[in-house]
C-alpha positions in Angstrom: 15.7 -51.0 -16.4 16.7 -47.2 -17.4 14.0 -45.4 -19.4 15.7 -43.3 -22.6 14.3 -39.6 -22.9 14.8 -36.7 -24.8 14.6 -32.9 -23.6 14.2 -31.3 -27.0 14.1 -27.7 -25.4 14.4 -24.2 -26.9 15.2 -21.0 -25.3 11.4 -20.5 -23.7 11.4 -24.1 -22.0 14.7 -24.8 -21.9 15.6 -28.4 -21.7 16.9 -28.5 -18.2 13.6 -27.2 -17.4 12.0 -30.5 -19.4 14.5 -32.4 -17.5 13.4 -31.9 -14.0 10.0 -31.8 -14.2 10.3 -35.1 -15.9 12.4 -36.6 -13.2 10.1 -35.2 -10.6 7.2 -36.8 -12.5 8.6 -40.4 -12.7 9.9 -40.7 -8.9 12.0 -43.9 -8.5 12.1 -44.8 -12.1 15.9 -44.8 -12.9 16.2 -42.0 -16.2 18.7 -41.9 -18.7 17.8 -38.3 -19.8 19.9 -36.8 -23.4 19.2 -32.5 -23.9 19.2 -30.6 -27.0 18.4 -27.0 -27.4 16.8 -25.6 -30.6 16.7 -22.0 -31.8 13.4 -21.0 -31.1 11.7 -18.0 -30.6 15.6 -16.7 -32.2 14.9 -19.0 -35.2 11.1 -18.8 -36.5 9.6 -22.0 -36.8 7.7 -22.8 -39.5 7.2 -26.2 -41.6 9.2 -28.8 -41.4 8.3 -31.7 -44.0 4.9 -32.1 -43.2 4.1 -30.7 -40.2 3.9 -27.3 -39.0 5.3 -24.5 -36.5 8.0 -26.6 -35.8 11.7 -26.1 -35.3 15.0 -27.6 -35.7 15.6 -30.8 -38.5 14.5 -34.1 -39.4 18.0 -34.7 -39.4 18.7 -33.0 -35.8 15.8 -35.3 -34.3 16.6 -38.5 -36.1 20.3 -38.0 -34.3 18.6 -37.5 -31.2 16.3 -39.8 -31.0 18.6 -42.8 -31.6 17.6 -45.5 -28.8 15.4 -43.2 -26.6 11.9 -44.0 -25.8 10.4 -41.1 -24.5 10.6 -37.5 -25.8 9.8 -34.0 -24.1 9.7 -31.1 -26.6 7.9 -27.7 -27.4 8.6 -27.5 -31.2 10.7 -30.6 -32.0 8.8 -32.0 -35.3 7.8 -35.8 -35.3 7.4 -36.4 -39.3 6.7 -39.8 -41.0 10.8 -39.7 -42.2 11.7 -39.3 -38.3 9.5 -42.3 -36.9 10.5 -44.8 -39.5 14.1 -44.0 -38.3 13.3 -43.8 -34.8 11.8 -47.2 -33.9 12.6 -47.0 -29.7 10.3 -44.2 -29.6 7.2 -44.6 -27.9 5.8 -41.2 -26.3 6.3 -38.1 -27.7 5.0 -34.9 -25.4 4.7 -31.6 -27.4 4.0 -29.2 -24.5 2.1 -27.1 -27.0 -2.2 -26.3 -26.4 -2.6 -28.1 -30.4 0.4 -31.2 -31.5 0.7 -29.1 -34.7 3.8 -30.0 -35.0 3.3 -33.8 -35.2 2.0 -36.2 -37.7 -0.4 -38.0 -35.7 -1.4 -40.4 -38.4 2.3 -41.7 -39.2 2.8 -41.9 -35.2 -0.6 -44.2 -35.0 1.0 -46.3 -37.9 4.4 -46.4 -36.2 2.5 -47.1 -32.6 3.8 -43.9 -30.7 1.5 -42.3 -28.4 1.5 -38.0 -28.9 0.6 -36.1 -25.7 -0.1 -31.8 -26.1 -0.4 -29.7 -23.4 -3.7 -28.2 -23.5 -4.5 -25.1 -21.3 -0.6 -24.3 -21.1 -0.6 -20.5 -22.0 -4.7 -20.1 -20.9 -4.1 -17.6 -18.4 -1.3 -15.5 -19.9 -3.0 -15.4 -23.2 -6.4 -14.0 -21.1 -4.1 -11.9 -19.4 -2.5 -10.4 -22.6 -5.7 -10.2 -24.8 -6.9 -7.8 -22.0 -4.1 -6.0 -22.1 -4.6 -5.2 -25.8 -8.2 -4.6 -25.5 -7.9 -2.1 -23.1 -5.3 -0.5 -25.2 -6.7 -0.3 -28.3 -10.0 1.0 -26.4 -8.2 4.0 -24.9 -6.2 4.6 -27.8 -2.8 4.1 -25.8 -1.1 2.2 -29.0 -1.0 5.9 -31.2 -0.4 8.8 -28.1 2.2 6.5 -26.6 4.2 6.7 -29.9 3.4 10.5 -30.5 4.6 11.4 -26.5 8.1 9.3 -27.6 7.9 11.6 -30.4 7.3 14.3 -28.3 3.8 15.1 -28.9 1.5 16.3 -26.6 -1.7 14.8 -27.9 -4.4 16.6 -25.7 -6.8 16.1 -28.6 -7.9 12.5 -27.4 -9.5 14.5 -24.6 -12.4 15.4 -27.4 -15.5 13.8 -27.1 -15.2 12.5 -30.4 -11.3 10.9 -30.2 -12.0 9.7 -26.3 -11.4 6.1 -25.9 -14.1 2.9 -24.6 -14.9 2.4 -20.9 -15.3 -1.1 -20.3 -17.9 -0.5 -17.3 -21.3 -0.6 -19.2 -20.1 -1.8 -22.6 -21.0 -4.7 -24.9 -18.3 -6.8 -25.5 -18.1 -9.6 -28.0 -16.1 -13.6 -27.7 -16.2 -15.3 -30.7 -15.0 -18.8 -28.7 -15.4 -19.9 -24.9 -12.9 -21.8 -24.9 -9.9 -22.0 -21.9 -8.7 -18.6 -22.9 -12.6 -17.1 -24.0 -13.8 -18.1 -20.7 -11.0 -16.4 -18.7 -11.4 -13.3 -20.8 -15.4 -13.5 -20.2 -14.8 -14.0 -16.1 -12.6 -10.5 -16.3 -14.9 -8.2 -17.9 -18.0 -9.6 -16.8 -16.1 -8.1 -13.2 -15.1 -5.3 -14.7 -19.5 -4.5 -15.5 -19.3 -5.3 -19.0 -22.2 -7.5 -20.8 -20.2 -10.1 -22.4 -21.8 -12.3 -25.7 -20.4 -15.4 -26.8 -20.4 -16.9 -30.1 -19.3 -20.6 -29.4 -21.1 -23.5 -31.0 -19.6 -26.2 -28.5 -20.0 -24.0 -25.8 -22.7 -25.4 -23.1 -25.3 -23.3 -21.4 -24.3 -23.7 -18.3 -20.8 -22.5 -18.6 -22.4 -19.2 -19.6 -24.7 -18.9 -16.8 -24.6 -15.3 -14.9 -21.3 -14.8 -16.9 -22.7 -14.1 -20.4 -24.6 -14.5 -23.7 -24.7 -17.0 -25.9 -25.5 -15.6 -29.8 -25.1 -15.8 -32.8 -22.5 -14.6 -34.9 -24.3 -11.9 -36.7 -25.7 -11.0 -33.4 -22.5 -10.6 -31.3 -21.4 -8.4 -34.7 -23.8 -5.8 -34.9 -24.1 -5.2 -30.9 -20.7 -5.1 -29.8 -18.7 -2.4 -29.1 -15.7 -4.4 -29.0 -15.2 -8.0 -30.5 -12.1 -10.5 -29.4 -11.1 -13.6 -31.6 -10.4 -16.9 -29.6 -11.4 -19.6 -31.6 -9.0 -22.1 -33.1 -8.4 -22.2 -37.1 -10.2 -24.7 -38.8 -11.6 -25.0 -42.6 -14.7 -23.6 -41.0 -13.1 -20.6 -39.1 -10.9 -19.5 -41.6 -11.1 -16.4 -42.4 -14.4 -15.8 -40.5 -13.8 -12.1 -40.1 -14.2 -10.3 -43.3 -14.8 -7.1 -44.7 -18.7 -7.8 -44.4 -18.1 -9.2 -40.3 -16.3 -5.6 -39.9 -19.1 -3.8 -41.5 -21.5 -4.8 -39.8 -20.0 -3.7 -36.3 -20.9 -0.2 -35.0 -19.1 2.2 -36.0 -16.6 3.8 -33.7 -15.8 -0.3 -32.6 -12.4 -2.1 -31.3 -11.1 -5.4 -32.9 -8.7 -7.9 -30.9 -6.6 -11.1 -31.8 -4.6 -13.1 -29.9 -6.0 -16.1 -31.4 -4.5 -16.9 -34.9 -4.1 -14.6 -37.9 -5.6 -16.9 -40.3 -9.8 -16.1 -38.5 -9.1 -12.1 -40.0 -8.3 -10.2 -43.2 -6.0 -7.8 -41.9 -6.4 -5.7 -45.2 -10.4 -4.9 -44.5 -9.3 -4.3 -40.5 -6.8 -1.3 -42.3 -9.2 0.0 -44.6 -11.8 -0.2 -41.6 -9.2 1.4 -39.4 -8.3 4.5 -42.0 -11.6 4.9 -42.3 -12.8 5.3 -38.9 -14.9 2.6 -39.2 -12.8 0.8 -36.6 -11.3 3.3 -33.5 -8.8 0.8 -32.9 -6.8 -2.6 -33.2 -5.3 -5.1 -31.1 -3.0 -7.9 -32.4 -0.7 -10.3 -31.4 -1.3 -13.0 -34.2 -0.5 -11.9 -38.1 -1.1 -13.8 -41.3 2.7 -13.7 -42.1 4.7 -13.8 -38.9 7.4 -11.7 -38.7 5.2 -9.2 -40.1 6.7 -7.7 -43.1 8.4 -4.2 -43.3 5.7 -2.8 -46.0 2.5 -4.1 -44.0 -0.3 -1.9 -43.8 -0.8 -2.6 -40.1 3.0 -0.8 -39.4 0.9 2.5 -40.4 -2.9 2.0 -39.8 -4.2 4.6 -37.1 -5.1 3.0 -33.7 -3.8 -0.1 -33.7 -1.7 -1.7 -31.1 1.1 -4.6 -31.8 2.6 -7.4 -30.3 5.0 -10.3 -31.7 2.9 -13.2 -30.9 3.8 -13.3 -27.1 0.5 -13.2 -25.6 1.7 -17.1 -24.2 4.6 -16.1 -23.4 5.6 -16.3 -19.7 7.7 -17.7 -17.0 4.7 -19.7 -15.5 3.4 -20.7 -19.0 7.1 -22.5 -19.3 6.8 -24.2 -16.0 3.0 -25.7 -16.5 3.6 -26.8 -20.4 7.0 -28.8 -19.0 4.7 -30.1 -15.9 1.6 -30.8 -18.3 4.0 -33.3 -20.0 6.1 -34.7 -17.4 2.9 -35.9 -16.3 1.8 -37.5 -18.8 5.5 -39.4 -18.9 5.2 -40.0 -14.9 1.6 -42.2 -16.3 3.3 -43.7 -19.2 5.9 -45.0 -16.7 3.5 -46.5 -14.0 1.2 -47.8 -16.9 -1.4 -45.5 -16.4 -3.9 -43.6 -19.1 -2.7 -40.5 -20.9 -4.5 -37.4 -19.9 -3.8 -35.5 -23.0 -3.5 -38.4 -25.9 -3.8 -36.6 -29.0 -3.5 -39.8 -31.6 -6.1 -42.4 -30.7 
């Protein structure tokens, strides 16, 4: 008998990318496989009914879907509307690290299992926070847009304007999670003293990397704080104007977490102040940021476009992570990754 799936790609995992990882992952099993490309990252997602960071229609997925069983997708949404007119469907894989973009309760009631992909983007995200970090430390966000300016900005040669050596420094994590953790393994190398703030975190996991604190702690003795917790009624907007006061003066802020932890406007006033030397972000509380944000004209900040997953491994392992989990649906094994009980 022919399995039905969809390969609801975009133009980061494209669907034939779905495709063959998920014929790879079911071996012998004889695949009837349909494709369809969405916009995305060209078209922002963004809600669609009542789920979130999503992208394409109810409409465009209910056409789709029509007698498959198993569907592949980065952003396709799966909304109450979709599964009552989708009743073949039985798996849907969202090759994304949270299934944001999936009512789980509706797919319980409907009795379709939802798979995410957690630890996709881990490393690339590690890799780019990093990046920013050591930007924003050394002030490379500001002189590299005065030298395309043609200024020669000798200046940050005085003591007072030099940048952050990582070597020696305090450094801050507020979350140890897959991406925290790689961070923490990185510049615990590179000689810094790392502190955690993570209340799931076990001891262990820190041992002879770094140290577990409390918030107000890692605050007021780090040079330079990174966000990588996820957003939850507890985390929002965790980093205020009080958080930011009470780091040393002269500190570096990064977030390639989620906009939502931060208020970007007490990070600007920070930053024109001096209070802050410098800024890292990929992640914004309104993304694309808008033409008359502060953050287009604070001083030392530097800026991303929400990329920090994006790469050409990160494609392959999210369309692997949920081939797999098709390849155990098939042979009637347990998910790895079930996100709906």
């Amino acid at each position: 008998m022919t399995t039905t799936v969809l390969a609801a790609g975009n133009h980061f995992i494209r669907p034939g990318l779905f495709s063959a990882a998920v014929r790879k992952a079911a071996g012998d099993t004889p695949l009837e496989i349909r494709e369809i490309q969405f916009g995305w990252p060209h078209t922002p997602f963004g809600p669609v009914a009542e789920v979130h960071e999503a992208s394409g229609t109810e409409d465009d997925m209910i056409e789709a879907l029509r007698g498959i069983e198993i569907c592949v997708t980065e952003h396709g949404p799966l909304t109450e509307r979709i599964l009552a007119n989708c009743p073949d469907l039985k798996l849907f894989c969202t090759s994304r690290g949270g299934p944001v973009n999936a009512n789980l309760e509706a797919a319980t009631r409907h009795g379709v299992a939802v798979c995410n992909a957690p630890g996709r983007n881990a490393t690339a995200t590690a890799e780019h926070t990093l990046t920013l970090l050591l930007a924003a430390a050394r002030g490379v966000g500001d002189t590299h847009t005065d030298l395309r300016h043609g200024i020669w900005r000798g200046d940050y040669y005085e003591y007072d304007n030099c940048g952050i050596e990582i070597d020696g420094t305090t450094i801050g994590l507020i979350g140890f999670g897959a991406i925290g953790s790689r961070v923490a393994k990185v510049l615990h190398a590179m000689g810094a003293h790392v502190l955690v703030h993570d209340p799931y975190v076990r001891p262990e996991a820190l041992a002879g990397l770094a140290e577990q604190v409390t918030l107000d702690a890692l605050l007021t003795r780090s040079r330079i704080v990174s966000l990588h917790a996820r957003v939850t009624p507890e985390t929002t907007g965790m980093i205020g104007r009080a958080q930011i006061a009470a780091m040393p003066r002269g500190s570096v802020l990064v977030n390639c977490a989620r906009g939502a932890l931060l208020d970007y406007d007490a990070v600007c006033d920070a930053l024109e102040t001096g209070h802050l030397a410098g800024a890292g972000f990929d992640v914004f509380p309104e993304e694309p940021v808008p033409a008359g944000s502060r953050l287009l004209t604070a001083p030392g900040v530097v800026l991303t476009p929400h990329i920090a997953g994006g790469s050409q491994q990160v494609a392959h392992k999210a369309a692997d992570i949920v081939a797999a989990e098709v390849g155990r649906y098939l042979r009637g094994e347990p998910l790895h990754h079930q996100a709906n009980a």
